[in-house]
C-alpha positions as CSV (number, residue, x, y, z in Angstrom):
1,X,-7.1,24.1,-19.2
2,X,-10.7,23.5,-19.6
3,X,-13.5,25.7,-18.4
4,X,-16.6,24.8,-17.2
5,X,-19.8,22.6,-18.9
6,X,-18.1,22.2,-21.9
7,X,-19.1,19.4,-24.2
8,X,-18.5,15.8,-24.8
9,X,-16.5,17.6,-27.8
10,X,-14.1,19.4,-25.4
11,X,-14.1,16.5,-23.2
12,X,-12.7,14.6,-25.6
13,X,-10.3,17.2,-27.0
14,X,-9.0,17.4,-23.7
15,X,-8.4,13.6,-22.8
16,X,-7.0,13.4,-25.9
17,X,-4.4,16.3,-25.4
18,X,-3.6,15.3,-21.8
19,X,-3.3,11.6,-22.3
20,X,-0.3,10.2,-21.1
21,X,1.2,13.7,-19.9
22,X,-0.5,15.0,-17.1
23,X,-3.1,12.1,-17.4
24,X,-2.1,8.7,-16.7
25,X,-5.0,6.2,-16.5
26,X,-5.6,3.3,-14.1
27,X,-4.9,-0.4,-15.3
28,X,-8.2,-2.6,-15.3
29,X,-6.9,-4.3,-11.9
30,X,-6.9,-0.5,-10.4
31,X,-10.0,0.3,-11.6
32,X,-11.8,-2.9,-10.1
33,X,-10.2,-2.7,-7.3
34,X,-9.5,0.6,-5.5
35,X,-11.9,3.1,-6.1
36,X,-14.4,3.7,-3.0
37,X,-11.9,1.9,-0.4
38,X,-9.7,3.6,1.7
39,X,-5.9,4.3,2.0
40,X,-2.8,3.0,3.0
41,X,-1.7,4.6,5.8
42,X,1.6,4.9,7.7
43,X,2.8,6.7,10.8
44,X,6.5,7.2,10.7
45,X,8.5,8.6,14.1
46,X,11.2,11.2,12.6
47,X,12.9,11.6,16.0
48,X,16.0,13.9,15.4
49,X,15.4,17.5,16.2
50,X,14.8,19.2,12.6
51,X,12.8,22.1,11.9
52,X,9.3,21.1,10.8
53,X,9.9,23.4,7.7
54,X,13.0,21.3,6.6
55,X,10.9,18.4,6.8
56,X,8.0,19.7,4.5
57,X,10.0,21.1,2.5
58,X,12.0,17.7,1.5
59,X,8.7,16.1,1.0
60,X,8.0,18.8,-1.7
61,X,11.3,17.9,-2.7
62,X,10.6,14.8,-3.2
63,X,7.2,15.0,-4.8
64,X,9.0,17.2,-7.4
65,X,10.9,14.2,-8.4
66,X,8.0,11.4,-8.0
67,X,5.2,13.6,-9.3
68,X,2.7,10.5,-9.3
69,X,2.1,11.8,-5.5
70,X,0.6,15.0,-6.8
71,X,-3.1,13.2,-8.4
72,X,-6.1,13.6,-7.7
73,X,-8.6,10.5,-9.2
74,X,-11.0,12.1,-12.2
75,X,-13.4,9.6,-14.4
76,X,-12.7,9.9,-18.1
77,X,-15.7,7.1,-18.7
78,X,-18.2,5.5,-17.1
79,X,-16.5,3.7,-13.7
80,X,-13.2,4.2,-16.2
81,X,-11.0,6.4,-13.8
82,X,-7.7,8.1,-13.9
83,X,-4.9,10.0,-12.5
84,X,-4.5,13.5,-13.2
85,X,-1.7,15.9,-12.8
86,X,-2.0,18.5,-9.8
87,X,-0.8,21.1,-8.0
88,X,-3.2,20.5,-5.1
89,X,-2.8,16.4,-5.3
90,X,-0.8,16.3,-2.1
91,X,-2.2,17.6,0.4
92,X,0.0,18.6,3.8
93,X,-1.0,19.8,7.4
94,X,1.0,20.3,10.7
95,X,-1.1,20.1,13.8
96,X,-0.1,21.9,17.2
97,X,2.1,19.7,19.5
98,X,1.3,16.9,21.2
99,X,2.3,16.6,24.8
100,X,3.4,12.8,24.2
101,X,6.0,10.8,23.7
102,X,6.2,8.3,20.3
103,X,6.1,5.1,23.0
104,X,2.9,6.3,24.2
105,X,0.6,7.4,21.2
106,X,-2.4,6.5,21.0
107,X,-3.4,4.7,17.3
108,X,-6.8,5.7,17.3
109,X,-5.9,9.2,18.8
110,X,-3.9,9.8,15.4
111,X,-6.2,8.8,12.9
112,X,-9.1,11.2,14.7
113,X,-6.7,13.7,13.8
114,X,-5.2,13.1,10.7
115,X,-6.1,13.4,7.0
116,X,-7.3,10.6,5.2
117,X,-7.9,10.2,1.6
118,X,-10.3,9.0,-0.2
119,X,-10.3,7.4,-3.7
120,X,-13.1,8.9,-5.5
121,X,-13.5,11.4,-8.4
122,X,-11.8,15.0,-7.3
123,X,-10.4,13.6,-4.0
124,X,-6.4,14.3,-3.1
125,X,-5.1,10.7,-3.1
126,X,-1.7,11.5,-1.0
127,X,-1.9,13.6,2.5
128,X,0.8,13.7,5.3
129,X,-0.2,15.2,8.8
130,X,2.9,16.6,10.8
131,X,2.3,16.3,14.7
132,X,5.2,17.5,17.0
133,X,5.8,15.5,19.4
134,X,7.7,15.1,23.0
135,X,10.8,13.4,21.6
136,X,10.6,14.3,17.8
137,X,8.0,14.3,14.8
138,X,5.1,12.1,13.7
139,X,4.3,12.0,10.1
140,X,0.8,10.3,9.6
141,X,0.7,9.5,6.1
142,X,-2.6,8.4,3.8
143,X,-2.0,7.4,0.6
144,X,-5.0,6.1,-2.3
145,X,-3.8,2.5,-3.5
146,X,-5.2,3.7,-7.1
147,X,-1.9,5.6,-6.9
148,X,0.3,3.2,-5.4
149,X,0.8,0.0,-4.0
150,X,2.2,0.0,-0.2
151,X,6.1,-1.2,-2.0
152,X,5.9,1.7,-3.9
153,X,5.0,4.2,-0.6
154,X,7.8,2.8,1.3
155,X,10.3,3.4,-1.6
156,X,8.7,7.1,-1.9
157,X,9.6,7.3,1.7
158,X,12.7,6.6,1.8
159,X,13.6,8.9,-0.9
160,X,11.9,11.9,1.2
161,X,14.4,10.9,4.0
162,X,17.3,10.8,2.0
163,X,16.2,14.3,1.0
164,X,16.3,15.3,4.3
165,X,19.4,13.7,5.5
166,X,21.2,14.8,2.6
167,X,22.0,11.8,1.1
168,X,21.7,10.9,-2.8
169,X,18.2,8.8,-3.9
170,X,17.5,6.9,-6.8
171,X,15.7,9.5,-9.2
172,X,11.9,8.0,-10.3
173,X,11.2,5.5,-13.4
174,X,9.8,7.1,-16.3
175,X,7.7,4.1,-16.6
176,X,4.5,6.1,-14.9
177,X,5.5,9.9,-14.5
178,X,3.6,12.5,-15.6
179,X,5.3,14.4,-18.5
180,X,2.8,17.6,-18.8
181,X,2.2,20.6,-16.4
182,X,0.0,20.0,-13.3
183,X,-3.3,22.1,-13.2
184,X,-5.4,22.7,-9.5
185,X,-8.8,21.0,-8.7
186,X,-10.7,24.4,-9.9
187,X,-9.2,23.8,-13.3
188,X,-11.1,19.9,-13.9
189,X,-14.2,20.4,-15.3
190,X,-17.3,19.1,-13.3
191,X,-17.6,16.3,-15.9
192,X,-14.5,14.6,-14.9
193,X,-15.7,14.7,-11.0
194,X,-18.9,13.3,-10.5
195,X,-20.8,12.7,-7.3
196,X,-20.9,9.5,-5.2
197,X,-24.4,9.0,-6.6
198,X,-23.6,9.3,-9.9
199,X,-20.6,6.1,-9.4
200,X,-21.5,2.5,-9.9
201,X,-23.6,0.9,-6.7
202,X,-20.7,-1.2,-6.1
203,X,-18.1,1.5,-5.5
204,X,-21.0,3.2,-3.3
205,X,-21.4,0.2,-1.3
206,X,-17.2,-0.1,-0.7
207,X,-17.9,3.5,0.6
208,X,-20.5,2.8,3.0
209,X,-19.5,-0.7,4.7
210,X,-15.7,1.0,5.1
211,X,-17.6,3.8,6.9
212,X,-17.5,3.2,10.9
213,X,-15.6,-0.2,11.1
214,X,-13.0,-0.4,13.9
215,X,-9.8,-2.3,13.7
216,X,-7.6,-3.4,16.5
217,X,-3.8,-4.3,16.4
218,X,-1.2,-5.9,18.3
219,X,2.5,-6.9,17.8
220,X,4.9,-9.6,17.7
221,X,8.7,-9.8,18.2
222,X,10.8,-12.3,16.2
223,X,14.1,-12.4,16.5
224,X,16.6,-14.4,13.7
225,X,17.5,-17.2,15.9
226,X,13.7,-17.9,16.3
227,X,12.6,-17.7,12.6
228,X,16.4,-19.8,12.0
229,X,15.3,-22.6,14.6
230,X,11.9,-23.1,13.4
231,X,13.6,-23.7,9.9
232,X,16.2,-26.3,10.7
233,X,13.3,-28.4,12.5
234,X,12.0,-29.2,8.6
235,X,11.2,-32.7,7.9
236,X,13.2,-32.5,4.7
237,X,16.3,-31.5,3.3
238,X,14.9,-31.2,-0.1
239,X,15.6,-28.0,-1.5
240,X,11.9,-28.0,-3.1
241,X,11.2,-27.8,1.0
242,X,13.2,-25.2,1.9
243,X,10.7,-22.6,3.3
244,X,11.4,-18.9,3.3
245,X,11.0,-16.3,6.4
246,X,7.6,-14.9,5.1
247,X,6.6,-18.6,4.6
248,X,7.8,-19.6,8.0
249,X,6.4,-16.4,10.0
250,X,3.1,-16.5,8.3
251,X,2.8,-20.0,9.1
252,X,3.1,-19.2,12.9
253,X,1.4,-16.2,12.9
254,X,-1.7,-17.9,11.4
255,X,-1.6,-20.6,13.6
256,X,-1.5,-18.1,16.6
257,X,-4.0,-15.4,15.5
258,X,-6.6,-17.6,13.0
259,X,-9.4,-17.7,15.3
260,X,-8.7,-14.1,16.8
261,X,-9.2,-12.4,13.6
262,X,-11.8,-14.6,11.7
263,X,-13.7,-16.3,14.9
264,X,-16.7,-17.0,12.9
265,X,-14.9,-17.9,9.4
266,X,-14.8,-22.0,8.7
267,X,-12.5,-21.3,5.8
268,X,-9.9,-19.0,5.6
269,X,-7.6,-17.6,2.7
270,X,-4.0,-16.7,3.1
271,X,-3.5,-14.2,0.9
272,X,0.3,-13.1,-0.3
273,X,0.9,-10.4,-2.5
274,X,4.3,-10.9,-5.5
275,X,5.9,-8.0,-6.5
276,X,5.8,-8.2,-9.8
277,X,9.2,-5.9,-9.8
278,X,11.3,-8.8,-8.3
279,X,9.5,-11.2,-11.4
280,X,9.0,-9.2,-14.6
281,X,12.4,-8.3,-16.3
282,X,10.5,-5.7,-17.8
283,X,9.0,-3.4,-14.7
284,X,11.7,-1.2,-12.8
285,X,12.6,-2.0,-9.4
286,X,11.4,1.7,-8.5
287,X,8.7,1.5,-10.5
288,X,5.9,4.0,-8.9
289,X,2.6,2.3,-9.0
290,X,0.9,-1.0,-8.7
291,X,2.8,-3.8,-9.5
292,X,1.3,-6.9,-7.5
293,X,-0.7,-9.8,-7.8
294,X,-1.5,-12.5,-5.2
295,X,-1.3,-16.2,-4.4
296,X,-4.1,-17.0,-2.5
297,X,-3.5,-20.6,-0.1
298,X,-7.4,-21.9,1.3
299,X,-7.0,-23.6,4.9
300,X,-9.6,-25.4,7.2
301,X,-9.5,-24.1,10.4
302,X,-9.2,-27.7,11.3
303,X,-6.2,-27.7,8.6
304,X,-4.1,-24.8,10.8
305,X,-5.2,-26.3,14.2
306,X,-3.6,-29.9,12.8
307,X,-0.8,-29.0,10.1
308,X,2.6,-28.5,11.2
309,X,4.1,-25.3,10.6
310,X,5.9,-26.4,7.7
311,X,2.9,-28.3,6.4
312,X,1.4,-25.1,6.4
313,X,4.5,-23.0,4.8
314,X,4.4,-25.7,2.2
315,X,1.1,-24.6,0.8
316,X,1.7,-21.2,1.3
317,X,4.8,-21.5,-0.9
318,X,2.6,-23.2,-3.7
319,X,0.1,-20.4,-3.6
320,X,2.9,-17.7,-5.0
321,X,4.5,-20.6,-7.5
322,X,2.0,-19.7,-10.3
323,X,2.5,-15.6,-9.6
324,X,6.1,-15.8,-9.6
325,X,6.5,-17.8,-12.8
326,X,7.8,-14.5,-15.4
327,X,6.6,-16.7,-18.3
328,X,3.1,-16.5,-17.1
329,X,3.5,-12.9,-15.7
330,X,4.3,-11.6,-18.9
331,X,1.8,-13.4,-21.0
332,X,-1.3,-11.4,-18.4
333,X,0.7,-8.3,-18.1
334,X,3.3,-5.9,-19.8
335,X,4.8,-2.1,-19.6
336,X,2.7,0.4,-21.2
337,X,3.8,4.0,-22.1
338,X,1.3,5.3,-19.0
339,X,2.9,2.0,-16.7
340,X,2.4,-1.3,-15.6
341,X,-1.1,-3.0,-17.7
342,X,-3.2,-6.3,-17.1
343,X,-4.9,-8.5,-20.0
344,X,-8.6,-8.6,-19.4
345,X,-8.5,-12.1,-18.9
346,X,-6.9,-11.4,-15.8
347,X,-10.0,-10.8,-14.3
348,X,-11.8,-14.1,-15.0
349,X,-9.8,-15.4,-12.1
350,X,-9.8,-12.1,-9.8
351,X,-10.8,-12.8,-6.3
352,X,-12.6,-10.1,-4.6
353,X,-11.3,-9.3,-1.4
354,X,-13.7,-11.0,1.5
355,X,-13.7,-9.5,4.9
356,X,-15.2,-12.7,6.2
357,X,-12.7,-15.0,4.7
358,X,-9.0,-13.5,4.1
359,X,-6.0,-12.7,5.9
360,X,-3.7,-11.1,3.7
361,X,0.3,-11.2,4.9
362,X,2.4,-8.4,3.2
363,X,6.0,-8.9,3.7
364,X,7.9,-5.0,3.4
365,X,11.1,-6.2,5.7
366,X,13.4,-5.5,3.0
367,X,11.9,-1.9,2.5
368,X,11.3,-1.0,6.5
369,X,14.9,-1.7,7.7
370,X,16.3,1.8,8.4
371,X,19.6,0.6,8.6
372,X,19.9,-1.6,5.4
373,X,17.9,1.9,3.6
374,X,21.2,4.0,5.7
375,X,19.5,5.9,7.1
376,X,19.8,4.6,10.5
377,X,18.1,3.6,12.9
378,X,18.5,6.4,15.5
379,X,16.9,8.4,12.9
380,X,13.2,7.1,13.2
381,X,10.8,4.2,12.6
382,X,7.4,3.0,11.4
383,X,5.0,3.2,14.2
384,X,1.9,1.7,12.5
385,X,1.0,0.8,9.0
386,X,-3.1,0.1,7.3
387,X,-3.1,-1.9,4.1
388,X,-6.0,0.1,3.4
389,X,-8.7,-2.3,3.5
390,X,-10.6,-4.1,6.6
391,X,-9.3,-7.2,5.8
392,X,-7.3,-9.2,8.7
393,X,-3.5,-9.4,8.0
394,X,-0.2,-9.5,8.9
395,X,2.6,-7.0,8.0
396,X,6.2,-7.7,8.7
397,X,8.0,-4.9,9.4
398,X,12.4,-4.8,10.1
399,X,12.7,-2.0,12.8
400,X,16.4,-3.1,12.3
401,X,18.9,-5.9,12.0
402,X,18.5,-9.2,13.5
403,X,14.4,-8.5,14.5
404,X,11.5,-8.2,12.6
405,X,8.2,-6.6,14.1
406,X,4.7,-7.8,12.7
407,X,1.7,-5.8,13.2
408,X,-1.4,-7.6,13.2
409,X,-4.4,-5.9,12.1
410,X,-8.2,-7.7,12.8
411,X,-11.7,-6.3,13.1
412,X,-11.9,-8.1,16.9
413,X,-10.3,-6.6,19.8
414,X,-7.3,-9.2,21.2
415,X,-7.8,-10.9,24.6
């Protein structure tokens, strides 16, 4: 513990005692990127008839085991910024019953009443709100992207439903998991939790333009036999050709929703995030952090009015060549004892997200299917998801075997 205005001394006694333990900083992609935005967040329908107190207490549970959902974000340099180890990171609230059903919710309703996060210096980065409802519980769930990315969340997730069902769960990587004792937010001294004002202009700026922007969302339905039949209508049996489902989906939904989401855009990027888990031999597959990159694929709107679908798939699938190549992943990135780092160099060719340009498609069917996870689809599902920016995009969900929902997310209501 540290007390109160000590000195730069102290400060560094204490970073350097704490390092790695109960201290884990962010890599130099996290720290460009996060800090100031706003969360992921999820709402997920728990709709068997358990005691609110079972389900809070699995999430402790579960937090126990992945302890990176117990942070709150402290600066240990100037715009440097880091996770640290507490007992008040996660914060938890259950609201009074809502006289609604889960079919009928209203989006904006929940986030009025729900806790959001935000990623700046003392802030809780992980906060579930429990609402009763008609026909069961929903869980509205805000979580900082400095802690994790939106694979990692999902994984967390199901590991708090196992908990409650019963059921074994993988236990965490010990590739980022803090080894030390957590301490509360009255414990940090002042110098690790500076103002807004006193953060970079940038971060204050990410602050201010996310403040009062509206979103709107609406839904598609694909079933197999549509995603299958747009497949076997390639030009080419090539297997260089062969497109896969994200490809192909993305490719409609694009083609469909372009102008809806970016009506005054003459250029948009198609941006696809890699998990680097399914790439680097070196990264767990449960690793709990971020450990993603993106292919970015630059389209006319001319381009998607003209190209074929596969046309379209085709470029898609060269945009994630490049960030799927482990040769090249390991030579910008590499496992750390405090997790998953980045080269410097990787930011020469970082592209700052642009509101005004990207869509960005996140594919998390292979973590959102209840019943491939077993727990079942009469057990619950995802109601809504935020990547946790305003940028357009698509995000595929599998409610269950044989159909995949997509959510898409735009800063223009739908006609």
């Amino acid at each position: 513990m540290i007390k109160k205005n000590n000195t730069g001394n102290k400060k560094s006694a204490y970073l350097k005692e704490n390092y790695g333990r109960n201290i884990l900083p962010l890599s130099i992609i996290e720290n460009t990127c996060f800090p100031g935005y706003g969360s992921i967040e999820i709402f997920l329908y728990y709709k068997k008839e358990t005691p609110v107190e079972k389900l809070i207490e699995s999430l402790w549970k579960a937090v126990g085991h992945y302890n990176i959902f117990s942070s709150r974000l402290i600066m240990i340099d100037d715009n440097k910024f880091a996770l640290q180890y507490c007992t008040d990171g996660m914060i938890v609230n259950v609201l009074p019953p809502v006289d609604v059903a889960s079919d009928n919710i209203n989006i904006d309703d929940i986030k009025k009443m729900m806790m959001h996060v935000q990623t700046l210096p003392g802030e809780p980065l992980f906060a579930v709100t429990g609402i009763p409802l008609k026909d069961g519980i929903l869980g509205a769930i805000s979580c900082s992207h400095a802690l994790v990315d939106g694979i990692s969340l999902m994984l967390f997730l199901y590991v708090w439903g196992c908990i409650i069902e019963g059921r074994d769960f993988p236990p965490p990587s010990p590739q980022r998991l803090f080894k030390g004792h957590p301490v509360s937010v009255d414990e940090i001294d002042t110098i690790f939790i500076p103002p807004l004002a006193a953060l970079s202009p940038e971060i204050q700026n990410r602050v201010q333009s996310s403040q009062g922007i509206k979103t709107y969302t609406t839904g598609e339905y694909l079933s197999d036999e549509f995603i299958h039949e747009i497949k076997n209508q390639s030009p080419s049996e090539n297997a260089e050709h062969v497109m896969s489902d994200h490809q192909i989906i993305t490719s409609f939904l694009l083609k469909k929703y372009h102008d809806a989401l970016l009506p005054d855009a003459d250029k948009i990027r198609l941006i696809t995030p890699v998990d680097l888990r399914n790439v680097h031999s070196g990264i767990d597959a449960i690793y709990m952090g971020n450990a993603v990159i993106t292919g970015v694929a630059e389209f006319t709107k001319d381009e998607i009015r003209d190209m074929s679908l596969h046309q379209i798939a085709w470029r898609i699938k060269q945009s994630v060549i490049r960030p799927r190549d482990e040769n090249r992943v390991k030579q910008m990135s590499y496992v750390s004892e405090h997790g998953v780092e980045f080269n410097d160099d990787i930011l020469k060719n970082h592209i700052p997200p642009d509101i005004e340009r990207d869509i960005v498609s996140i594919n998390l069917t292979h973590l959102s299917d209840l019943e491939s996870l077993g727990l079942g689809s009469d057990i619950g599902s995802i109601l809504y998801v935020s990547a946790g920016s305003v940028q357009a995009n698509f995000t595929m969900l599998k409610e269950k075997s044989g159909r995949i929902f997509v959510q898409i997310t735009g800063r223009y209501p739908f006609v």
